[in-house]
TORPA-4810 file (N, C-alpha, C, O; in nm, 3 decimals):
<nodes>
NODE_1_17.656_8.539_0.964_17.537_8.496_1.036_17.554_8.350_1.078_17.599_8.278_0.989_X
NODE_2_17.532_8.300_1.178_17.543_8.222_1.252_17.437_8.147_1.292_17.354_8.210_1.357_X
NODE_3_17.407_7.995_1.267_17.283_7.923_1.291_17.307_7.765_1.370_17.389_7.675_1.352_X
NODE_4_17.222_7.780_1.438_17.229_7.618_1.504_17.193_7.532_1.417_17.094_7.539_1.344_X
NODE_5_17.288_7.431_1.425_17.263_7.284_1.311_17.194_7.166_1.395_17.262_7.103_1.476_X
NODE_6_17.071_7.139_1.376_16.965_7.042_1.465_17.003_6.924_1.387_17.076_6.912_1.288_X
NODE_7_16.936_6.840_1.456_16.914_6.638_1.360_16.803_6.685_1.386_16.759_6.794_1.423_X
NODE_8_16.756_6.565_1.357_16.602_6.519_1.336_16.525_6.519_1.433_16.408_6.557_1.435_X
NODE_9_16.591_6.475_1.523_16.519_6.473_1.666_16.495_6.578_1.804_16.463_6.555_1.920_X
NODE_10_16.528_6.706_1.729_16.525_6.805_1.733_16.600_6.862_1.824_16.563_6.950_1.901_X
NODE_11_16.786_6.781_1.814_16.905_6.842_1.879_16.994_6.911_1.863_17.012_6.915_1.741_X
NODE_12_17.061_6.967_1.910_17.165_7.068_1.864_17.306_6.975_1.793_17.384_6.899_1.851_X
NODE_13_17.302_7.001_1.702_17.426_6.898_1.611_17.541_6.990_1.603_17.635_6.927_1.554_X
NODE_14_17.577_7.126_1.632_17.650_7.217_1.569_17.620_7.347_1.555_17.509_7.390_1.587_X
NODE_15_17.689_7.401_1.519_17.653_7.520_1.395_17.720_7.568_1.277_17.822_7.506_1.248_X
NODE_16_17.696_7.636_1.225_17.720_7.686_1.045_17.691_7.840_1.029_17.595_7.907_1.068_X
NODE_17_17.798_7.873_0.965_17.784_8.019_0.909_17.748_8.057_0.797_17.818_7.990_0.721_X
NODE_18_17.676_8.128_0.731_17.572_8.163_0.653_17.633_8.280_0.634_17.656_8.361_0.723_X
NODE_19_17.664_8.294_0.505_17.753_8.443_0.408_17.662_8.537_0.432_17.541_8.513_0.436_X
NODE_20_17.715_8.652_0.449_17.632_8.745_0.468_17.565_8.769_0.331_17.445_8.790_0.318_X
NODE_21_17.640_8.765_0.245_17.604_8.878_0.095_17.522_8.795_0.042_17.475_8.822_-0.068_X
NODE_22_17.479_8.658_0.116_17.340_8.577_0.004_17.248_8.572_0.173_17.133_8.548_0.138_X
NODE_23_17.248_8.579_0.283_17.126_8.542_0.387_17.120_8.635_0.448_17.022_8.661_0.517_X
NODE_24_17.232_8.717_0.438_17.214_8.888_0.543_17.181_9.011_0.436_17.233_9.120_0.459_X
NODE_25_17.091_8.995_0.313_17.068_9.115_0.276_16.948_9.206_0.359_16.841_9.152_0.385_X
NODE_26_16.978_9.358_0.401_16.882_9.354_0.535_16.747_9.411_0.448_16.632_9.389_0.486_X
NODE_27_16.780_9.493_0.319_16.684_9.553_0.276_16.641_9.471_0.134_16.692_9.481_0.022_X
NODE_28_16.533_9.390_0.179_16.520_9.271_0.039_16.406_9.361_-0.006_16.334_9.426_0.069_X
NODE_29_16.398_9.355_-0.144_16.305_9.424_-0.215_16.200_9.309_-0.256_16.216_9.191_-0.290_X
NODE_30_16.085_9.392_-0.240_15.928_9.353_-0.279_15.998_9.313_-0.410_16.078_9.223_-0.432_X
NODE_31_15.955_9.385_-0.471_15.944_9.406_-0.674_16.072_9.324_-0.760_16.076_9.294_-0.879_X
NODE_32_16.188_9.297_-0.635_16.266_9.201_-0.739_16.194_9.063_-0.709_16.182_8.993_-0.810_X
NODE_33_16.144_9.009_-0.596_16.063_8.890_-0.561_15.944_8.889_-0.666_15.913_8.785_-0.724_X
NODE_34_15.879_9.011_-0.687_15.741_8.993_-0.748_15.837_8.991_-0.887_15.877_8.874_-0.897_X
NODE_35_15.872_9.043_-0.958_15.905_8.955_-1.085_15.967_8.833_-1.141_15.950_8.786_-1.253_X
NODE_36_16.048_8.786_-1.036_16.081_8.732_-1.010_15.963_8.581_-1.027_15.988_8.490_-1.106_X
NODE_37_15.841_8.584_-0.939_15.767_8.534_-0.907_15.665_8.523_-1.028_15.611_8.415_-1.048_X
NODE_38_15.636_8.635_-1.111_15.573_8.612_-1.217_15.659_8.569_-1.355_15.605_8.558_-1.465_X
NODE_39_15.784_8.549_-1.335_15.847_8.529_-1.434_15.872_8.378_-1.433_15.933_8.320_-1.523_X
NODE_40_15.808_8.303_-1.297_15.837_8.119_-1.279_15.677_8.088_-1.292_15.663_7.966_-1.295_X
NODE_41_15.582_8.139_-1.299_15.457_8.131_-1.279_15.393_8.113_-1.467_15.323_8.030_-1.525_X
NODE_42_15.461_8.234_-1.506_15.427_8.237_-1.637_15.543_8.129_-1.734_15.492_8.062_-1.824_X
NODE_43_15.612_8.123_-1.723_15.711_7.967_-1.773_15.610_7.851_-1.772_15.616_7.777_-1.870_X
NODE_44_15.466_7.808_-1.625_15.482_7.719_-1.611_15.302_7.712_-1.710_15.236_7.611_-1.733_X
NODE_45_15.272_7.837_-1.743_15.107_7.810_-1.815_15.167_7.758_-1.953_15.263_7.802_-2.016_X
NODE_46_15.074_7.645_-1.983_15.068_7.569_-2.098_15.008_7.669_-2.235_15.018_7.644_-2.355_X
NODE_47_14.945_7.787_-2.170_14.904_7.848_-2.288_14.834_7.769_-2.415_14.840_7.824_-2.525_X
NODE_48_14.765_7.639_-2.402_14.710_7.545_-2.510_14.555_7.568_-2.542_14.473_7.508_-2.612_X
NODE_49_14.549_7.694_-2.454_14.395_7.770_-2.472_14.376_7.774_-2.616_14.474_7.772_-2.690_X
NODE_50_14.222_7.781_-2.675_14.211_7.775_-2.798_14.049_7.802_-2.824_13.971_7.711_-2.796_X
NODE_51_14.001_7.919_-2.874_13.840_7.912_-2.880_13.834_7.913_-3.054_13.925_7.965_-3.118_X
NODE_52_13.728_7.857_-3.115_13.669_7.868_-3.255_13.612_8.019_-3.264_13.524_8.078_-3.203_X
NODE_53_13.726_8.066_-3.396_13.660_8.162_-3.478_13.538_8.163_-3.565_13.474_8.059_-3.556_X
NODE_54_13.485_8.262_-3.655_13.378_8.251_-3.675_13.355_8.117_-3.808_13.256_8.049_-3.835_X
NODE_55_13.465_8.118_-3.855_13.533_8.018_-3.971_13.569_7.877_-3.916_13.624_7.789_-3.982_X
NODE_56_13.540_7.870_-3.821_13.571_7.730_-3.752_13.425_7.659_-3.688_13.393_7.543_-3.710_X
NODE_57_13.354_7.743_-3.615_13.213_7.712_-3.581_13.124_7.628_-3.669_13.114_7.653_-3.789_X
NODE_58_13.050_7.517_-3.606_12.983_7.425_-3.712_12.840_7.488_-3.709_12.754_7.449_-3.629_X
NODE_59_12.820_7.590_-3.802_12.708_7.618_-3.830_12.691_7.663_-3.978_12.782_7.691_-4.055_X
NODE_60_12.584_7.663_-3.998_12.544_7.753_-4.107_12.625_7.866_-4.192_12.609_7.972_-4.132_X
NODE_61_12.697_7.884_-4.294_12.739_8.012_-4.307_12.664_8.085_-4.431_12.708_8.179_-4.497_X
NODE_62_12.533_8.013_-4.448_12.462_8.065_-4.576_12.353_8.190_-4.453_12.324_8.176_-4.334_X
NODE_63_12.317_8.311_-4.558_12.214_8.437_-4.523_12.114_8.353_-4.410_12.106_8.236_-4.445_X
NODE_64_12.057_8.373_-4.318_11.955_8.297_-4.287_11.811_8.347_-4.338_11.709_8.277_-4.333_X
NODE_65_11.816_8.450_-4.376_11.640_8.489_-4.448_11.670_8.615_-4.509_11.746_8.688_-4.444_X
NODE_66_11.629_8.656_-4.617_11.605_8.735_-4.719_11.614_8.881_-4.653_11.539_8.921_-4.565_X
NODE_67_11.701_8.941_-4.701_11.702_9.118_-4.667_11.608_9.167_-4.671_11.592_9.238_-4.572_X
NODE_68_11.517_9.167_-4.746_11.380_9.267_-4.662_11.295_9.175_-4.662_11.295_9.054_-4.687_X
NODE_69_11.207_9.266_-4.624_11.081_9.207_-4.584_10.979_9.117_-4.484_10.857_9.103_-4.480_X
NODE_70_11.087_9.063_-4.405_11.049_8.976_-4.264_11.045_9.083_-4.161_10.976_9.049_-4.065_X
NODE_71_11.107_9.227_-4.149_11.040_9.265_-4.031_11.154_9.270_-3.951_11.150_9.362_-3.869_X
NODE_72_11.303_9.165_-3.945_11.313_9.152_-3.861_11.499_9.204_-3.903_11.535_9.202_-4.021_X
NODE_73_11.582_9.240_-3.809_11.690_9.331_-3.877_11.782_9.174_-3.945_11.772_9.052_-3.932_X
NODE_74_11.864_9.264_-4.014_11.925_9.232_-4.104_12.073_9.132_-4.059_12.161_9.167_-3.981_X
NODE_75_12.063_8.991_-4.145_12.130_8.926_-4.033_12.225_8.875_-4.185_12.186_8.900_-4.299_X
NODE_76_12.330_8.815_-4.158_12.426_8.749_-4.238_12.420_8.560_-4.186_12.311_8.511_-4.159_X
NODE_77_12.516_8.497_-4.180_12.537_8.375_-4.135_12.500_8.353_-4.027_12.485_8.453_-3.955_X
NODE_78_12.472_8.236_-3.975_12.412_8.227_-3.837_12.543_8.166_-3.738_12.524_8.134_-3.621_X
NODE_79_12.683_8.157_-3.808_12.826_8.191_-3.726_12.863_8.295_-3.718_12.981_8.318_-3.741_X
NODE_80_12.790_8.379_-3.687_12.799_8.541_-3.626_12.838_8.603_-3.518_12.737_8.658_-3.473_X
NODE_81_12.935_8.628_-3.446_12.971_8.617_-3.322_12.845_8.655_-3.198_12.838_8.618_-3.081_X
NODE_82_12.738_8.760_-3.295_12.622_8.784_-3.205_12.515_8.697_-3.168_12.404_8.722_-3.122_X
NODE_83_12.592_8.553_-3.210_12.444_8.470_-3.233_12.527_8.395_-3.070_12.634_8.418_-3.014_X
NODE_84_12.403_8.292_-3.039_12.432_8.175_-2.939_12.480_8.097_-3.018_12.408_8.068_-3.114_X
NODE_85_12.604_8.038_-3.013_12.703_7.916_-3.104_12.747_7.943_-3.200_12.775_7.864_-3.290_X
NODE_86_12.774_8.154_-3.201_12.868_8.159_-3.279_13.001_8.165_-3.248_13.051_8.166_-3.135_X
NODE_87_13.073_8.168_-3.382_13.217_8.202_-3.329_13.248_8.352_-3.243_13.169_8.442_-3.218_X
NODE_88_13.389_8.341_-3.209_13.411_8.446_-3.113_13.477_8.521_-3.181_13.554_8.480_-3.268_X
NODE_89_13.461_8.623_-3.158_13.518_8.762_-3.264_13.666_8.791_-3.264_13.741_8.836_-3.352_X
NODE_90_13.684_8.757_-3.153_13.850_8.754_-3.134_13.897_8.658_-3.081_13.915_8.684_-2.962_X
NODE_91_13.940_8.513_-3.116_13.925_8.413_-3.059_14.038_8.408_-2.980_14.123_8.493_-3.006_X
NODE_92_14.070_8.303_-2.861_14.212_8.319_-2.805_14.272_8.169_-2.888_14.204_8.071_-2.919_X
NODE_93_14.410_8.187_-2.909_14.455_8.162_-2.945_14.591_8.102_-2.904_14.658_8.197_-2.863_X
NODE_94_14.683_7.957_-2.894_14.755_7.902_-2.817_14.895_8.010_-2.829_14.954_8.058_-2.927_X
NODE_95_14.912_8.020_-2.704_15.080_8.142_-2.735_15.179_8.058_-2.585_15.166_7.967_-2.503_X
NODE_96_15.290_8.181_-2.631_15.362_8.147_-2.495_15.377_8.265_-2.422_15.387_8.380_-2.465_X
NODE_97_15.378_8.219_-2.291_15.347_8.367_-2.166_15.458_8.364_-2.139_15.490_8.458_-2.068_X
NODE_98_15.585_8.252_-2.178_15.733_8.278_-2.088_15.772_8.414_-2.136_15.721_8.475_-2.230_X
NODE_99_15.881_8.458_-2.049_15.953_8.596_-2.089_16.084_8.581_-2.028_16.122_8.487_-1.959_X
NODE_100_16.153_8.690_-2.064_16.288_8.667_-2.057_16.335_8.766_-1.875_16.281_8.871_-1.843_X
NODE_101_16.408_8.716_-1.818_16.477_8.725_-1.697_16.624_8.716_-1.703_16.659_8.600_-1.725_X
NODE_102_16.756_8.827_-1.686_16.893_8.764_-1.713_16.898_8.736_-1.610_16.840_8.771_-1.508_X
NODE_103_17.007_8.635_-1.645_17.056_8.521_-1.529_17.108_8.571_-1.395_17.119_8.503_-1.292_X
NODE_104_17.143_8.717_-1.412_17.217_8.778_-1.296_17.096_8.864_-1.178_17.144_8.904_-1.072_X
NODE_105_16.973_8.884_-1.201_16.836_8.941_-1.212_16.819_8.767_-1.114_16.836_8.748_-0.994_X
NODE_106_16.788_8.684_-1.206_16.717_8.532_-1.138_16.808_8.504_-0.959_16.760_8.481_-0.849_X
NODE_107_16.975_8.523_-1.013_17.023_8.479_-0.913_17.031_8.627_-0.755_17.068_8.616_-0.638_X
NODE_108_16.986_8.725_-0.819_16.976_8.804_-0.709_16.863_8.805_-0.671_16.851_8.870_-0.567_X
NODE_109_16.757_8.754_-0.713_16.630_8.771_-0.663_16.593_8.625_-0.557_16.506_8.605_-0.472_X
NODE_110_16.696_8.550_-0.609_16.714_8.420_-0.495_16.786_8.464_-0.378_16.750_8.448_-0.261_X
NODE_111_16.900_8.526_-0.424_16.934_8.584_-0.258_16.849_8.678_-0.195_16.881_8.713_-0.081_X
NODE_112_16.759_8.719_-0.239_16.651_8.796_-0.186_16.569_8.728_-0.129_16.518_8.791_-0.036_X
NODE_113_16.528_8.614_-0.141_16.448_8.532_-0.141_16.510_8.467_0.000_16.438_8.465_0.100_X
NODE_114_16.620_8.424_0.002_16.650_8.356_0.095_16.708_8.487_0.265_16.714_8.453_0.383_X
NODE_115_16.727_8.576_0.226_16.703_8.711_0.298_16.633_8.716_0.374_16.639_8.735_0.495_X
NODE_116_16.520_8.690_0.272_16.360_8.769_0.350_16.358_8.645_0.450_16.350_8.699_0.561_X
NODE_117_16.363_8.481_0.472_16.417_8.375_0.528_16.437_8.411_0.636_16.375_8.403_0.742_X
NODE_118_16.564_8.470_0.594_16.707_8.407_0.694_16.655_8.590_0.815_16.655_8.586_0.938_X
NODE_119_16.629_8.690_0.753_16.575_8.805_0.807_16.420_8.773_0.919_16.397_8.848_1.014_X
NODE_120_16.345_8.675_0.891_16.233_8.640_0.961_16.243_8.533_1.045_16.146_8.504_1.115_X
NODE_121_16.384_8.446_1.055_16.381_8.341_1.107_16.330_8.256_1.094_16.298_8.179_1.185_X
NODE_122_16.303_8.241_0.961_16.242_8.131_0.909_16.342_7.996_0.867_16.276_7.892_0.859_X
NODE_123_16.462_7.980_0.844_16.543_7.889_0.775_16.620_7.808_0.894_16.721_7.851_0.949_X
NODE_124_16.557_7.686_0.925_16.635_7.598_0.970_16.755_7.508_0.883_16.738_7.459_0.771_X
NODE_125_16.839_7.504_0.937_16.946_7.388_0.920_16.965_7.260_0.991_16.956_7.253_1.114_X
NODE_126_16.994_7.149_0.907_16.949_7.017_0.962_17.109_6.951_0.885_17.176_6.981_0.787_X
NODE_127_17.121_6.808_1.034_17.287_6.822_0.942_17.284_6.750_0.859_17.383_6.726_0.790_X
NODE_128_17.132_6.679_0.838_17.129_6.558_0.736_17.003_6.532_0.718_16.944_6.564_0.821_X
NODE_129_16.905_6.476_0.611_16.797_6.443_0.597_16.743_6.253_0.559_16.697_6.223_0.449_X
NODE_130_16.750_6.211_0.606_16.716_6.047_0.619_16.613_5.987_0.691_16.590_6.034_0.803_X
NODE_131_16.556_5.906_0.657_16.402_5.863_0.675_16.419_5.695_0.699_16.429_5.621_0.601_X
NODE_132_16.421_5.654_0.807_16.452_5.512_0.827_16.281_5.402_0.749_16.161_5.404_0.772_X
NODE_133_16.370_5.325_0.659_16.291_5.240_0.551_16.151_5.325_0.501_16.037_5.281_0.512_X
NODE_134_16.183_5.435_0.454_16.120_5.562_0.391_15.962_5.558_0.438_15.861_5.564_0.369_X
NODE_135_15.975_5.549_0.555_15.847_5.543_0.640_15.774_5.703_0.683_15.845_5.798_0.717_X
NODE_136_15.650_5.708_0.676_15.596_5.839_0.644_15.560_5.857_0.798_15.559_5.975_0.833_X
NODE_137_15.533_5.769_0.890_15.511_5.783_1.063_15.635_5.839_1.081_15.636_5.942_1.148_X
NODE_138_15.771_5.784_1.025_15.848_5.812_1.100_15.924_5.981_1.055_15.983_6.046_1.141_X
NODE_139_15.910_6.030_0.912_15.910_6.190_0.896_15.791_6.276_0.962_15.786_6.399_0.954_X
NODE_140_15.727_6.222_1.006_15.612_6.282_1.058_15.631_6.298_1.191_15.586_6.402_1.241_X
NODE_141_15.722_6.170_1.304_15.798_6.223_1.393_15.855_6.356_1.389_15.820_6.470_1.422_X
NODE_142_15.976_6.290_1.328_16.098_6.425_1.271_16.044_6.558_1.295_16.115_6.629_1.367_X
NODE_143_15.910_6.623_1.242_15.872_6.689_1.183_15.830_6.802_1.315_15.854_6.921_1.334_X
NODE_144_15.746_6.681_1.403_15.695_6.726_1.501_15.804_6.743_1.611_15.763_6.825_1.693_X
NODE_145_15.928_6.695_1.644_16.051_6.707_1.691_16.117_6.830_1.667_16.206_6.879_1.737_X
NODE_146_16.044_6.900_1.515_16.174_6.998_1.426_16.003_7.149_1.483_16.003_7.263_1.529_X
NODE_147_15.931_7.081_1.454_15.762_7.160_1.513_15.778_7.243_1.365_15.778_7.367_1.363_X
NODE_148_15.792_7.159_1.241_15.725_7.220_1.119_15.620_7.149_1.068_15.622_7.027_1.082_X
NODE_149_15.494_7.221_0.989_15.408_7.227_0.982_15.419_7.204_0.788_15.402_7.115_0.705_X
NODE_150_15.456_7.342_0.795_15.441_7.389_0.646_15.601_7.397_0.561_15.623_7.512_0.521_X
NODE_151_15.686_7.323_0.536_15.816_7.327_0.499_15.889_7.292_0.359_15.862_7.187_0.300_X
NODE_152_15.964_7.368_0.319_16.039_7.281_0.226_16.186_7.291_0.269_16.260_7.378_0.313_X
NODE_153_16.196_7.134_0.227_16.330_7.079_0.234_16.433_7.100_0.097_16.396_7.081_-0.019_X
NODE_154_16.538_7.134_0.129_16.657_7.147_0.021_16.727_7.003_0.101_16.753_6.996_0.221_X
NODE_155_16.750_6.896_0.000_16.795_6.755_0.061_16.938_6.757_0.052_17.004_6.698_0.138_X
NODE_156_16.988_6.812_-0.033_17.117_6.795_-0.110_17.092_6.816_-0.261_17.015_6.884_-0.329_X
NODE_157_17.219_6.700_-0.293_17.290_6.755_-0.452_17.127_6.595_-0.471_17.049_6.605_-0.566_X
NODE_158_17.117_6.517_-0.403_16.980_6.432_-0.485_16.886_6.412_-0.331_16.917_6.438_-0.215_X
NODE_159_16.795_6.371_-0.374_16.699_6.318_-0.292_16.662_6.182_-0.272_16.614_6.107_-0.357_X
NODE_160_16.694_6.151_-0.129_16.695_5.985_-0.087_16.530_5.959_-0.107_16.427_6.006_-0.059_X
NODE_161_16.566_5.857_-0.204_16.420_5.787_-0.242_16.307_5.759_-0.138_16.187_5.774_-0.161_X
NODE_162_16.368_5.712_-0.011_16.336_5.673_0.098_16.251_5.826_0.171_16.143_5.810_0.226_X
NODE_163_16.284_5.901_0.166_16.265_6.078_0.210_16.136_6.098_0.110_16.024_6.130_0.151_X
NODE_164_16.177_6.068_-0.054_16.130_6.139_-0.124_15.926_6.060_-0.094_15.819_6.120_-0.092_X
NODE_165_15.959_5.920_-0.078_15.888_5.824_-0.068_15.761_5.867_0.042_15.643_5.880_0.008_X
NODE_166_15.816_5.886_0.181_15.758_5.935_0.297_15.695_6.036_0.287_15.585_6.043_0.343_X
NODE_167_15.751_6.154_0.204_15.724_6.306_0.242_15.598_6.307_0.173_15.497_6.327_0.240_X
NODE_168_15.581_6.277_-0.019_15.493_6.297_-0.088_15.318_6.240_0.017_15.229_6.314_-0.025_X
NODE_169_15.279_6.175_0.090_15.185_6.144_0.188_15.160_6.274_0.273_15.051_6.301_0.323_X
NODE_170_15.261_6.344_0.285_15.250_6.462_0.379_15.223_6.567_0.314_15.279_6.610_0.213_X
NODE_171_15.131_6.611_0.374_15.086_6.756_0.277_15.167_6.918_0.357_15.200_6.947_0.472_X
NODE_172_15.170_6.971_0.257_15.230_7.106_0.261_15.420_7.105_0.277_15.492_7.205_0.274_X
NODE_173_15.457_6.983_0.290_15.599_6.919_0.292_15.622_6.912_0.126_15.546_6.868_0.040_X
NODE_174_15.757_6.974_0.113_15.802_6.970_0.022_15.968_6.940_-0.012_16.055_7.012_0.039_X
NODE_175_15.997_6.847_-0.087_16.154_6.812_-0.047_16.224_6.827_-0.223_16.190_6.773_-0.328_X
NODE_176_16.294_6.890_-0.201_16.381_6.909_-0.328_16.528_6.914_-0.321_16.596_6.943_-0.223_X
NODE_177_16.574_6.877_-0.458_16.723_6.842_-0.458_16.798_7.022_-0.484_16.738_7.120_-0.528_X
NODE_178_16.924_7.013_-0.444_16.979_7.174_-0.482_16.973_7.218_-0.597_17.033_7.324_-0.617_X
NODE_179_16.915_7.168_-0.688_16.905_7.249_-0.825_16.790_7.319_-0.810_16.796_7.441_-0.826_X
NODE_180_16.671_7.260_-0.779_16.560_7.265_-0.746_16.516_7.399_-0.630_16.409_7.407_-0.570_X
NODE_181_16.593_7.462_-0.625_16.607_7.578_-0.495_16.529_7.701_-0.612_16.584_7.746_-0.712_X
NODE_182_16.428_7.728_-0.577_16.390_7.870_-0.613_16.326_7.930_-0.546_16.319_7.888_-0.430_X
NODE_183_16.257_8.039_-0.577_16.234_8.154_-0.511_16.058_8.171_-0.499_16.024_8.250_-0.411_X
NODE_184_15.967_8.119_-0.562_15.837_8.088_-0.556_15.826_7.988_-0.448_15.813_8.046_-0.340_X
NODE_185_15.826_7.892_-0.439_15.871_7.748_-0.329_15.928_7.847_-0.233_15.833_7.904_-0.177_X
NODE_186_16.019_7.883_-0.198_16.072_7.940_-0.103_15.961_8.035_-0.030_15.909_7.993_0.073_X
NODE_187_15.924_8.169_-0.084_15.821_8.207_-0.044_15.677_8.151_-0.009_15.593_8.213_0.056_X
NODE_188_15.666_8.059_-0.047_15.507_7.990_-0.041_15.522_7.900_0.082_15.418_7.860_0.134_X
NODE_189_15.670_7.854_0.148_15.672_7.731_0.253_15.715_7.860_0.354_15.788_7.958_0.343_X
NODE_190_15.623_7.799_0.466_15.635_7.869_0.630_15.823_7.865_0.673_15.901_7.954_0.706_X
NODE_191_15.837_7.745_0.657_15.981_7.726_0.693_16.101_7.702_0.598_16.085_7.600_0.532_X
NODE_192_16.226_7.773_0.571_16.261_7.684_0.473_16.393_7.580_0.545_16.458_7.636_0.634_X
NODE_193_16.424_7.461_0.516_16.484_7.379_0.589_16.584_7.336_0.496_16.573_7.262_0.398_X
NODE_194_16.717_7.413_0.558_16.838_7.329_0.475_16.921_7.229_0.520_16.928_7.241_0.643_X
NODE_195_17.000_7.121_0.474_17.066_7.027_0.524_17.226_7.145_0.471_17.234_7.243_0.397_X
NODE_196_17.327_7.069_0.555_17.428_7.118_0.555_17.532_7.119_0.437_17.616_7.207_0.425_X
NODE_197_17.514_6.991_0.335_17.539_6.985_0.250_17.450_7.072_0.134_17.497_7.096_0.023_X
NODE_198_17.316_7.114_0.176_17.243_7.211_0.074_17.350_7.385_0.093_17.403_7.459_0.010_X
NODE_199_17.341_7.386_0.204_17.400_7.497_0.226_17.575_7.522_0.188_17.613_7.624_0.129_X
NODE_200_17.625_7.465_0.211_17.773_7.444_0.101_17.742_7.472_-0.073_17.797_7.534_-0.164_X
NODE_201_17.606_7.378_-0.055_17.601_7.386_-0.258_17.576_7.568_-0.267_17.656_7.631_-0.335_X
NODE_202_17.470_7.638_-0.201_17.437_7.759_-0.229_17.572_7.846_-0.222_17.614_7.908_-0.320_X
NODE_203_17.640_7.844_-0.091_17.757_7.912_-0.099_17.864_7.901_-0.184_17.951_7.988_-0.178_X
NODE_204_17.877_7.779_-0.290_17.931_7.768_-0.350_17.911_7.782_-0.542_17.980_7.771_-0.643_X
NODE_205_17.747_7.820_-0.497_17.680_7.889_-0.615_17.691_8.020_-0.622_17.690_8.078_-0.731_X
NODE_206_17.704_8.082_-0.507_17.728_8.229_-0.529_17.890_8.242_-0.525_17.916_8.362_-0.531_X
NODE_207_17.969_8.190_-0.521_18.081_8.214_-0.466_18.163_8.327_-0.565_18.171_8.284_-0.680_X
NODE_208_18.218_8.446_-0.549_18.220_8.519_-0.654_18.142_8.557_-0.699_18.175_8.572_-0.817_X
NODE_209_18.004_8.601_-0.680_17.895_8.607_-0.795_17.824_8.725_-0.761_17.761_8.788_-0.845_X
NODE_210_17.835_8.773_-0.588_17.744_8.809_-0.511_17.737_8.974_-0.570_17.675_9.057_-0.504_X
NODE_211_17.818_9.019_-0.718_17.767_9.153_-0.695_17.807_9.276_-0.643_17.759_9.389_-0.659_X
NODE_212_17.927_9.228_-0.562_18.034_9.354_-0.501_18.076_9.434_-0.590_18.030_9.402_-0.700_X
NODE_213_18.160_9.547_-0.595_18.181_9.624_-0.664_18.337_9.583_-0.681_18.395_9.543_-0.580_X
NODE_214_18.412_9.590_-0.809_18.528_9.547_-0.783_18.616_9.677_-0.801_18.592_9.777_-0.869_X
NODE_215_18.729_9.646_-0.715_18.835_9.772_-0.748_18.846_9.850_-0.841_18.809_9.812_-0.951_X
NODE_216_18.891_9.964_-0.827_18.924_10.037_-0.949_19.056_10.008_-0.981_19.145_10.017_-0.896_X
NODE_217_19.080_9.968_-1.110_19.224_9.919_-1.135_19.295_10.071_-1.146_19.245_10.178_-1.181_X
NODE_218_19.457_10.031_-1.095_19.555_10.166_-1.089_19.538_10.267_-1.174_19.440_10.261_-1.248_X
NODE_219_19.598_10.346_-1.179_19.617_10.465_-1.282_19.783_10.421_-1.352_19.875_10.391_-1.276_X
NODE_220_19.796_10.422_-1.455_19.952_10.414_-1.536_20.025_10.533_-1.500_19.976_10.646_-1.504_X
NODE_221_20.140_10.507_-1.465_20.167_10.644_-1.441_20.283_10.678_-1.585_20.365_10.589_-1.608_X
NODE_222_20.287_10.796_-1.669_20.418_10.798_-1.732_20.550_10.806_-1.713_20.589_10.765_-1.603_X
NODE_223_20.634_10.849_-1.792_20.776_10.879_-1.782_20.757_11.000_-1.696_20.829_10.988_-1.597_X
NODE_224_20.686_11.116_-1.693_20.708_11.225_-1.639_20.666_11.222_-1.495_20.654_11.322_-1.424_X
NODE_225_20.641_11.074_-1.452_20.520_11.069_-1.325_20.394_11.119_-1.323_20.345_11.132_-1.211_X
NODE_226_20.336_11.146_-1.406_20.233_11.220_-1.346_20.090_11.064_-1.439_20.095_10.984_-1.533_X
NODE_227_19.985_11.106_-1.331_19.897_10.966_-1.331_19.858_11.026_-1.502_19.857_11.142_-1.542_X
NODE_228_19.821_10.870_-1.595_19.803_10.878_-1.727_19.625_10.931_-1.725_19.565_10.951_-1.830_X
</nodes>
């Protein structure tokens, strides 16, 4: 796959080829994205939720009035979960929501991710990302030159302070370094925008990795010839 490499100013710098087996998958699946997606979502809840049981509530835990005779039904402590300001009968309690994803699962669901992209025409390439004296007028040019709106940037292997400086003022702009490449972010930005050096790092993250099927090794053959 084959893509025009723009600058900033929204010219043709080149172009770059894009592996098929990580930007040309044609049939990207829903359900590896959606777990995918709940599996970075739930990593990121703090889970520090916490309600008072009935043993924790500051009230009363003596009878409040005498078993018979008032008329009125039969009550125990007034930290009763049926009361107003009692404890809660099943209280929640601080946990963790992460879960487990293998590593080979995470990295195919990124080439999926970048698929569904590179399949919608969504993924520009840029041959470089730089922001003269990290001025936010002047990415905001760029931007309107490149006619994105809603984007995230893959900067490289780091992010020029100067970039990082400008962008945070801009809303729905998002700029991250190549580690930083996932698959939630990816789906959530209208555009995704790689620099040329981002795109080397990915191809060189999958390199070998992509999942092909490998040969069937020979058959031995014996002394008599015939396959073992």
């Amino acid at each position: 796959m084959k893509l025009d490499v723009q600058t900033l100013d929204g010219k043709k710098g080149g172009s770059v080829d894009l592996d098929e087996t990580i930007f040309g998958i044609k049939e990207v699946r829903a359900d590896i994205l959606q777990r995918m997606v709940k599996y970075q979502l739930a990593k990121r809840r703090a889970g520090t939720h916490k309600t008072q049981s009935r043993g924790e509530v500051s009230r009363s835990h003596s009878k409040l009035y005498k078993q018979k005779g008032t008329g009125q039904a039969r009550h125990g402590a007034a930290n009763a979960p049926i009361f107003r300001g009692g404890g809660h009968a099943h209280n929640r309690l601080p946990r963790d929501y992460s879960h487990e994803l293998t590593k080979k699962f995470r990295a195919l669901a990124l080439r999926h991710a970048l698929s569904a992209k590179a399949n919608a025409g969504d993924i520009v390439v840029i041959d470089a990302l730089t922001v003269k004296d990290g001025k936010t007028s002047a990415l905001k040019k760029s931007l309107s030159n490149l006619k994105l709106e809603k984007a995230l940037f893959i900067a490289g292997a780091e992010v020029d302070a100067g970039v990082a400086r400008a962008a945070r003022n801009i809303p729905y702009i998002d700029v991250l370094p190549n580690a930083g490449l996932n698959v939630y972010d990816i789906l959530r930005a209208e555009k995704l925008v790689l620099t040329q050096d981002a795109v080397n790092a990915i191809h060189d993250r999958f390199k070998g990795k992509t999942g092909e099927a490998k040969a069937a090794p020979k058959a031995k053959k014996t002394k008599e010839g015939a396959a073992a």
